[in-house]
C-alpha positions in Angstrom: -31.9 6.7 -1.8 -29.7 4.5 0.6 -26.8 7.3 2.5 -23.7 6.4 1.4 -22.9 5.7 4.8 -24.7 2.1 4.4 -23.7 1.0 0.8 -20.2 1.0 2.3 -21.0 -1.1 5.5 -23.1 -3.4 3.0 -19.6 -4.0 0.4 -17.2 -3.7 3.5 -19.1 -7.0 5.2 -19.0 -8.7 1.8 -15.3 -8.0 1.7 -14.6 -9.4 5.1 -16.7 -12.4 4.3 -14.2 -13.3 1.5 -11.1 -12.4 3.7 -12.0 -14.3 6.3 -13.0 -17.3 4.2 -9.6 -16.7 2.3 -7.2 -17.0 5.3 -8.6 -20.4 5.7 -7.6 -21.2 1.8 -4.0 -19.7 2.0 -3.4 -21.2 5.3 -4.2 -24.7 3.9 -2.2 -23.9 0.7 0.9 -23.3 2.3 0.7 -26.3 4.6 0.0 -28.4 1.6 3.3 -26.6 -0.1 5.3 -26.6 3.4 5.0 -30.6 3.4 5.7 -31.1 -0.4 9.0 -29.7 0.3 9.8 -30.7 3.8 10.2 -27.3 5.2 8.9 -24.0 5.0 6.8 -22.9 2.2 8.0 -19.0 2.4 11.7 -19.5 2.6 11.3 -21.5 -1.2 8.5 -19.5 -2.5 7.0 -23.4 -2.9 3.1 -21.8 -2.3 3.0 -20.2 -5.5 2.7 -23.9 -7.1 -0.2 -24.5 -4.7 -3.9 -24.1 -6.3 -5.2 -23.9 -3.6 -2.9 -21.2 -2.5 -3.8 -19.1 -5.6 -7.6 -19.8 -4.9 -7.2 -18.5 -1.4 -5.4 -15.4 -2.9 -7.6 -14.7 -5.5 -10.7 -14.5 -3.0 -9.1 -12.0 -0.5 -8.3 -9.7 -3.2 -11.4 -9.8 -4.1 -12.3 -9.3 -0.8 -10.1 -6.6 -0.8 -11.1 -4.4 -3.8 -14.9 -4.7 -2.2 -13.2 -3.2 0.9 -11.0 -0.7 -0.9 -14.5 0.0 -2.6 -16.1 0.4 0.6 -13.8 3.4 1.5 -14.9 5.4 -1.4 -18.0 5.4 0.1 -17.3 5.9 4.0 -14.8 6.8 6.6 -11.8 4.9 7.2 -12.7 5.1 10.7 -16.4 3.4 10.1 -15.1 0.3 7.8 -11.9 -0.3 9.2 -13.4 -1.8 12.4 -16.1 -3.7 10.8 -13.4 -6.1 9.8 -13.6 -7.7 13.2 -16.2 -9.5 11.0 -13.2 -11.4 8.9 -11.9 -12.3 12.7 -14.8 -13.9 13.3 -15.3 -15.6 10.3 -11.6 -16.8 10.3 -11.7 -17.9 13.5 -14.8 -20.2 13.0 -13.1 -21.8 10.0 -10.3 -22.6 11.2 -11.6 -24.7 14.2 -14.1 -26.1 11.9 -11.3 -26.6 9.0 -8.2 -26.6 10.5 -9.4 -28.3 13.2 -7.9 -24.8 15.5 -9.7 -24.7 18.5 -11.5 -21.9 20.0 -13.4 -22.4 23.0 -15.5 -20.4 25.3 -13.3 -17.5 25.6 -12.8 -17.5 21.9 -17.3 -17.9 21.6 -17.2 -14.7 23.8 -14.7 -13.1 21.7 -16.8 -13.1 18.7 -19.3 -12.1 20.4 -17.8 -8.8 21.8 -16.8 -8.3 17.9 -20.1 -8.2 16.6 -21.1 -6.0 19.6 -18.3 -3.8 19.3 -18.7 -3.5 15.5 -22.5 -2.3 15.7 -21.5 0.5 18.0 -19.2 1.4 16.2 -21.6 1.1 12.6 -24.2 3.2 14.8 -22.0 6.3 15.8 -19.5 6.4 13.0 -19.5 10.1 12.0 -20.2 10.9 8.4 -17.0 11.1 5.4 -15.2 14.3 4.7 -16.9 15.9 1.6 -14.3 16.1 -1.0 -14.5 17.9 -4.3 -11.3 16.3 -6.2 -8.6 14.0 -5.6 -6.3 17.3 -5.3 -8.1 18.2 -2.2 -6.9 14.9 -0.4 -3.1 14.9 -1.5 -3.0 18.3 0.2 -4.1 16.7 3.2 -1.5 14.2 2.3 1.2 16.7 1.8 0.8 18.9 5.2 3.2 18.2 8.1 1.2 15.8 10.2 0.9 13.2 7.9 4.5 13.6 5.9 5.7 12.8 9.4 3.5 9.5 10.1 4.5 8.7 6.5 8.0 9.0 6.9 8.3 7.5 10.3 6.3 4.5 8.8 9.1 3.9 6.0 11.8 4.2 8.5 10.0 1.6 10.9 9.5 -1.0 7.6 13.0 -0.8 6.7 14.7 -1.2 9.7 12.1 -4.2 11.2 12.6 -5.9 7.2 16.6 -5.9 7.2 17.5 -5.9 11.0 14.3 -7.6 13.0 12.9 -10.4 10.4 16.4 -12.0 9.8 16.4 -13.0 13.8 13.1 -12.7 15.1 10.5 -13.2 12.3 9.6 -16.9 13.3 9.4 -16.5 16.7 7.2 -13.2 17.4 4.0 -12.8 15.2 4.3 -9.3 15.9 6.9 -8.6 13.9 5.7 -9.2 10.6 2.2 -8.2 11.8 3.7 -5.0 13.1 5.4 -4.3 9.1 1.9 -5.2 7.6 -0.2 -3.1 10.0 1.7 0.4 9.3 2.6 0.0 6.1 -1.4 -0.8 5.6 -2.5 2.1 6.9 -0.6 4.2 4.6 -2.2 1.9 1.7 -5.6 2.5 3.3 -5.1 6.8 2.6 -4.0 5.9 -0.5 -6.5 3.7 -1.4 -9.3 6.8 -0.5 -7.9 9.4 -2.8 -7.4 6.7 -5.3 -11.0 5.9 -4.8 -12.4 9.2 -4.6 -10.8 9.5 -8.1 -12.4 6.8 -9.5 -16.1 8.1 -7.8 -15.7 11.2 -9.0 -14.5 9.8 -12.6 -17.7 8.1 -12.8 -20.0 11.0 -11.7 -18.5 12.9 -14.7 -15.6 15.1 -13.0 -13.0 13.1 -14.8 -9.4 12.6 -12.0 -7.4 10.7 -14.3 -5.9 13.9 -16.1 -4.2 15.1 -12.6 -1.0 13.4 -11.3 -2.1 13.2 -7.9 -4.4 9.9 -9.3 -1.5 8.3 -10.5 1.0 8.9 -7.3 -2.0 7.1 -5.0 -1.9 4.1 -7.4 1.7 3.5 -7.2 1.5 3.9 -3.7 -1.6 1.4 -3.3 0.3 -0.9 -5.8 3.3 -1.1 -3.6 1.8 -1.1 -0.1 -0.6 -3.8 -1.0 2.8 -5.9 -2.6 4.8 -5.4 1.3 1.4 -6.3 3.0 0.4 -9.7 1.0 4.7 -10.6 1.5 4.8 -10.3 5.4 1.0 -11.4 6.1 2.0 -14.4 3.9 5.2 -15.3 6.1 2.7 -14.8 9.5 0.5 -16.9 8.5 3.6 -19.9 7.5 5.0 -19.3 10.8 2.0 -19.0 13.3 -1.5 -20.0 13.9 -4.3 -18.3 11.7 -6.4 -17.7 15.3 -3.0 -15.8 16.8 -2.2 -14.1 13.2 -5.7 -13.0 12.6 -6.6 -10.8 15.7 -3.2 -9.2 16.0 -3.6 -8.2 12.6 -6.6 -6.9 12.7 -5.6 -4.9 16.4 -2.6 -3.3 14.7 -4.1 -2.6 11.4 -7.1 -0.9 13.0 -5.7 0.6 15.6 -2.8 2.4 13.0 -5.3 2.9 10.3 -7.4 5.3 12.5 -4.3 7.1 13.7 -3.7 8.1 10.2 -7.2 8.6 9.3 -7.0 11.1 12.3 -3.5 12.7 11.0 -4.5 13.2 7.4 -8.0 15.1 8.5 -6.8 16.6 11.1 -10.1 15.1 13.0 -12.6 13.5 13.4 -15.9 14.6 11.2 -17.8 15.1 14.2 -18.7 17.8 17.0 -21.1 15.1 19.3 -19.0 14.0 22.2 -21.6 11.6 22.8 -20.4 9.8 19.5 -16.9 10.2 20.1 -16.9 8.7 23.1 -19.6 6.3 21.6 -17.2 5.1 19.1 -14.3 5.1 21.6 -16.4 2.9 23.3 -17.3 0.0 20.1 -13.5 0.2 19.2 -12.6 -1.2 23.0 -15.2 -3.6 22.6 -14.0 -4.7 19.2 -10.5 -5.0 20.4 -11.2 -6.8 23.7 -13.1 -9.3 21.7 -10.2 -9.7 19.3 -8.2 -10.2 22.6 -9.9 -12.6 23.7 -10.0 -14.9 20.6 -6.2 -14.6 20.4 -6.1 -16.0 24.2 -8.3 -18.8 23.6 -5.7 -19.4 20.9 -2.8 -19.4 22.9 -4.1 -21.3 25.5 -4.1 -24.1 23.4 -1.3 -23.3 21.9 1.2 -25.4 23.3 -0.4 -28.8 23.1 -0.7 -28.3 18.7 2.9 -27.0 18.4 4.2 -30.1 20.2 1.7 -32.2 18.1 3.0 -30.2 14.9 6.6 -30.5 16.1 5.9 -34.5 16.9 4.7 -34.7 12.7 7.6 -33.2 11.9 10.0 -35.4 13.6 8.0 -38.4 11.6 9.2 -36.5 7.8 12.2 -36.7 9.2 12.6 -40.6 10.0 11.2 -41.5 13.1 8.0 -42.4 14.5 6.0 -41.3 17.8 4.9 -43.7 21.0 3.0 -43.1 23.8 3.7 -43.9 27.2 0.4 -46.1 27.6 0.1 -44.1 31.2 -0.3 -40.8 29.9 -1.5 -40.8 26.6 -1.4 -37.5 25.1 1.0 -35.7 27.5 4.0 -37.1 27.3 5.6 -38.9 24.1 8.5 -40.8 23.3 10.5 -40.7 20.6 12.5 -43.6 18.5 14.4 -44.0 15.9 12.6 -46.4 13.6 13.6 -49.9 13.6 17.0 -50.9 11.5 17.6 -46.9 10.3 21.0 -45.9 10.4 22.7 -43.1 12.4 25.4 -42.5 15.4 23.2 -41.7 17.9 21.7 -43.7 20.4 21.4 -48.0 20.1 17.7 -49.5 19.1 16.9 -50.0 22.6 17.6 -46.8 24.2 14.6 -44.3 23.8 14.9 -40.3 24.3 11.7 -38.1 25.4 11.0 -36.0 22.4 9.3 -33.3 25.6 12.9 -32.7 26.6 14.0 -31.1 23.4 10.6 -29.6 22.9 10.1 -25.8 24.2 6.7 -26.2 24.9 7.1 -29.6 27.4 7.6 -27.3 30.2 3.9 -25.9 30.2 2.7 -29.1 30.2 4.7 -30.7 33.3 2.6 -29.5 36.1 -0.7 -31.2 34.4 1.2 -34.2 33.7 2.8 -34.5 37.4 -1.2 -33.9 38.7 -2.1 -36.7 36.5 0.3 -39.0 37.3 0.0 -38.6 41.2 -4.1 -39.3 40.1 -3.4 -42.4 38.0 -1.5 -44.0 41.5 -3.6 -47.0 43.3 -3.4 -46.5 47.3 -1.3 -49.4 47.5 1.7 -48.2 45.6 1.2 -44.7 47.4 1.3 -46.9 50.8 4.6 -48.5 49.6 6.2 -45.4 49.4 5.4 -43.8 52.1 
């Protein structure tokens, strides 16, 4: 008879196979939707006429309920970490895909995951036994964990109607920060809901007692926050950046309130604790490490996505013929109307472009490289 233990790591990899492979979908769904309307595809609500939109959807909640599934059957603490493994898979679609581009630092990443994740899989302490679904709503309902709850509901709301409104699209972390501690309320939910439904099926039916029935609507409604905010991330930023900061701040909150609502963790080894101290740093530095390869690339496809969307709009892009893919000039197409400047007057789209600056010292290096020794001579 397999332990329990391992039938949850064998669902909770399935689950983060289809998450991973989902991001990709949704991502590609709302860019599809974003240009069909010439702007962005949250703001109009235009994804939800994208297929492939729903396609991606449909997948991660699949991916989901195997993971929700998962928890029935182990600690939050065990199969919360092991979705690193979406990371991963995320990460290699979308440079494969979406054409995102990882790198060495973002190779090592992954592989730091993986290494951090069977630590983690090898010194996990065992679940809580739990007799009924009553048993974990009065773990729920003690101090420790009405506070955490409360404090999350207060953070939500204030971030959702003061912080979104003027710094959503510029700072992944605040909608990642809403989706992170509102999820790991859903993931306590989600195990007594789950320990309902196992227990159901062993022949101790859990749907006669209320305390089934709160932990739904409180899955129901978590799960509808989560899919808003992780939605306008991933319209907003990079799947490599919104991926690994998710997964850091949904982990990391997660086994806080694991800890709050038992009081613990199910083990009396301090080899293992610190054992599984140690796979979580792993895990996380790996994750850090494919959001910096990310962001060192950053720059370069913002300016390229930024350059596209001056084209919608009624221009076209030219390079300088001298430095091809650093600089670019931008013109007005021939004969379109407008006050601005005449047809032979030209304007560098870097100027108006945030990123330009982070580019100037490698263009100024390759410029001084691309001068022959005479004109240097002339100069001097």
């Amino acid at each position: 008879m397999i332990d329990d233990k391992y039938i949850g790591i064998i669902i909770s990899i399935a689950g983060s196979v289809g998450i991973g492979g989902s991001s990709i979908l949704t991502k590609l769904g709302l860019i599809q939707a974003g240009n069909a309307v010439n702007g962005s595809a949250t703001d109009q609500h235009a994804y939800f006429k994208n297929p492939l939109w729903w396609t991606g959807m449909v997948i991660m909640v699949l991916g989901e309920i195997l993971n929700f599934v998962a928890y029935t059957f182990a600690p939050p603490i065990l199969i919360t970490p092991l979705g690193a493994l979406s990371v991963i898979i995320g990460a290699v679609l979308a440079s494969l895909v979406l054409k995102e581009r990882l790198g060495h630092l973002g190779r090592v990443g992954c592989a730091l995951c993986l290494l951090g994740s069977l630590i983690i899989v090898l010194h996990a302490p065992p679940d809580k036994d739990v007799g009924t679904v009553d048993e974990i709503l009065h773990y729920a309902l003690q101090p420790g964990f009405l506070t955490y709850s409360l404090f999350v509901l207060v953070f939500a709301l204030v971030m959702i109607y003061a912080v979104v409104p003027k710094y959503g699209r510029s700072n992944p972390s605040v909608y990642i920060s809403i989706c992170s501690l509102v999820g790991s309320v859903s993931v306590m939910a989600i195990k007594g809901l789950g320990v309902a439904v196992k227990l159901t099926f062993e022949g101790n039916n859990q749907f006669t007692r209320p305390a089934t029935y709160v932990f739904g609507v409180l899955v129901v409604t978590c799960i509808v926050v989560q899919t808003n905010y992780f939605n306008k991330a991933l319209d907003a930023f990079h799947t490599n950046v919104v991926n690994p900061m998710y997964y850091v701040g949904f982990s990391t909150a997660t086994i806080i309130a694991s800890i709050i609502l038992f009081q613990g963790i199910n083990t009396d080894d301090p080899a293992n604790s610190i054992s599984l101290l140690a796979g979580l740093v792993t895990t996380f530095l790996g994750v850090h490490l494919l959001e910096l390869a990310r962001a060192r690339a950053g720059p370069t496809d913002r300016a390229r996505d930024r350059s596209r969307s001056r084209e919608r709009r009624g221009g076209y892009a030219r390079a300088r013929e001298d430095e091809i893919g650093l600089e670019t000039i931008y013109e007005p197409e021939p004969g379109a109307g407008g006050s601005g400047a005449g047809a032979g007057d030209v304007q560098i789209a870097g100027e108006e472009d945030d990123d330009y600056e982070d580019l100037a010292d490698e263009r100024t290096r390759l410029q001084r490289g691309s001068r022959s020794p005479d004109g240097d001579a002339r100069r001097t």
